[in-house]
N, C-alpha and C positions, 0 to 999 in steps of 0.2 A: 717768718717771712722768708720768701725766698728771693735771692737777690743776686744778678748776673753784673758781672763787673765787664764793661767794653775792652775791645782789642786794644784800645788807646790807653787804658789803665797800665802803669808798670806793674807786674806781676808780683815784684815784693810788696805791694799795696794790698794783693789779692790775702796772702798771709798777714798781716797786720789788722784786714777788716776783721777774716776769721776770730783774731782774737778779743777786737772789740764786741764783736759780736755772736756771741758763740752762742746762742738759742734759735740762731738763724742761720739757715742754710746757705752760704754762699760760695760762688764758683766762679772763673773767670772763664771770658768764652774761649781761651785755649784749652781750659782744661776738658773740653767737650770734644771728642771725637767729630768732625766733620765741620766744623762751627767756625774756627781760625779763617780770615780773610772775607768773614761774611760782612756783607756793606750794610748801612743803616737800616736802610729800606726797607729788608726784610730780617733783618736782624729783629725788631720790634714785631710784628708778627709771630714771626718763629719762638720768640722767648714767651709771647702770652701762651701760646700752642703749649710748649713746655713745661705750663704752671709757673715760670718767674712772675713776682710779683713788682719787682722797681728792676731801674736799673741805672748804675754809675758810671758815670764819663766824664770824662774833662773836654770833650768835645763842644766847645764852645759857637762853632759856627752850625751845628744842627738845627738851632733854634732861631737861624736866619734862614733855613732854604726849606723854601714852603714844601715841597714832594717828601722830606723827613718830618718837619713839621706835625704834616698832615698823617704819615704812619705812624710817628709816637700818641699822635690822638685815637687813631682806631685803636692802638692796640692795649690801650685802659691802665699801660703801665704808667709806674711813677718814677719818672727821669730825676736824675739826682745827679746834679754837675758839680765839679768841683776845677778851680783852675789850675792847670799845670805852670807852672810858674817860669814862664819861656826866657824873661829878663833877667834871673836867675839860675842862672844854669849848674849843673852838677850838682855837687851835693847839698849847696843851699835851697836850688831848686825843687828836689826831690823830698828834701826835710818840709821846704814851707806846706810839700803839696801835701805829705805824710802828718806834721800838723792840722793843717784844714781840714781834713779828712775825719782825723781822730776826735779834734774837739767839735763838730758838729755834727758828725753822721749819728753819733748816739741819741741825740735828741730832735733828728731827723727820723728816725726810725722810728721814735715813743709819739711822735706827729703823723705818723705815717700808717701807724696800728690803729689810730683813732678817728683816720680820715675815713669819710664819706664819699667815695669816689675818687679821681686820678689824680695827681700834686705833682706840680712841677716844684723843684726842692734847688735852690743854688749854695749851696756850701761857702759862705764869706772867705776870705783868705786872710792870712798872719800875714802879718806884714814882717819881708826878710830883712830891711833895713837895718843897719849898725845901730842908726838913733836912735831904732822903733823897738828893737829888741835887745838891749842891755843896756847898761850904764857902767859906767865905769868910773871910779871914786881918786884921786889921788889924797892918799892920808895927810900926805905933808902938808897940801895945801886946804882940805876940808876932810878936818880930823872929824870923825863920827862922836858920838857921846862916848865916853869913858876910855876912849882911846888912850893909850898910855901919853902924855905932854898935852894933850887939849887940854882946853880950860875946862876945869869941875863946876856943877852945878852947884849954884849958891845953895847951901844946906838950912840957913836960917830961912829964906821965903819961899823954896822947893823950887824955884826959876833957874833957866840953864843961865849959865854965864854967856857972856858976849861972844861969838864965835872969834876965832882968830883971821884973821884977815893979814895976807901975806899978796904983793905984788908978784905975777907970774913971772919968770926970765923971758924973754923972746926965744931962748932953745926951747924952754917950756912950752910956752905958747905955739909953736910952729909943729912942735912933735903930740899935738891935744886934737884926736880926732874933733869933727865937726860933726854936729846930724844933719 
């Protein structure tokens, strides 16, 4: 498939699809000679003219203004949004968008070979939150299994023993991110 990445796309995304995607043709429209600053409008015309088959954006208000709307429908492509992640900005921003990207455009694509005409595709997004995206363990206070000083599992009826349970300090408690 052949797949145009929007001017709104950050360009190191443009290499990244490449490598998600390497049985398909893909190019950002800077990398077209004459194409840079081209607006929606005819942006979608010009790309089916050119043989593109979809195309990705993170242009979220396209699909409120009825005059783009209405040329993403003639032009039979399959729009593929993903959201740049604006309340996050710099490098978390750019990861969650590089995320979202990566873990669904693959199986937006194996949807998209099998479709029956044009598909609008919205890419979900990872969530960048501190809560949403790791954990963090204090051993002292919630030793894992076999941690060296946890309690060992009872060996005679294969059950863990009782966890240890230790009261936090208020330093503790105050320096213990929240989600």
């Amino acid at each position: 498939m052949k797949l145009l990445l929007d001017e709104n796309v950050p360009r190191p995304m443009a290499d990244i699809v490449r490598i998600l995607l390497v049985r398909h043709e893909v190019l950002h429209v800077n990398d077209l000679p004459g194409w840079s600053g081209t607006k929606d409008i005819p942006l979608y015309p010009k790309a089916q003219a050119a043989g593109f088959e979809a195309i990705i954006t993170n242009d979220s208000k396209q699909m409120k203004r009825s005059p783009e709307v209405v040329a993403i429908a003639k032009s039979g492509l399959h729009r593929i949004e993903y959201r740049q992640n604006n309340k996050h900005g710099g490098l978390v921003g750019l990861g969650t968008s590089i995320a979202t990207v990566c873990a669904g455009l693959p199986h937006a694509m194996d949807e998209l070979a099998e479709a029956a005409g044009q598909r609008l595709v919205y890419l979900t997004g990872v969530d960048p939150t501190r809560g949403k995206r790791l954990q963090v363990t204090n051993p002292t206070l919630d030793p894992p299994r076999y941690w060296p000083g946890a309690p060992e599992e009872d060996v005679a009826d294969n059950r863990p023993a009782p966890s240890v349970v230790r009261q936090r300090s208020a330093e503790e408690s105050a320096n213990t991110p929240t989600a």
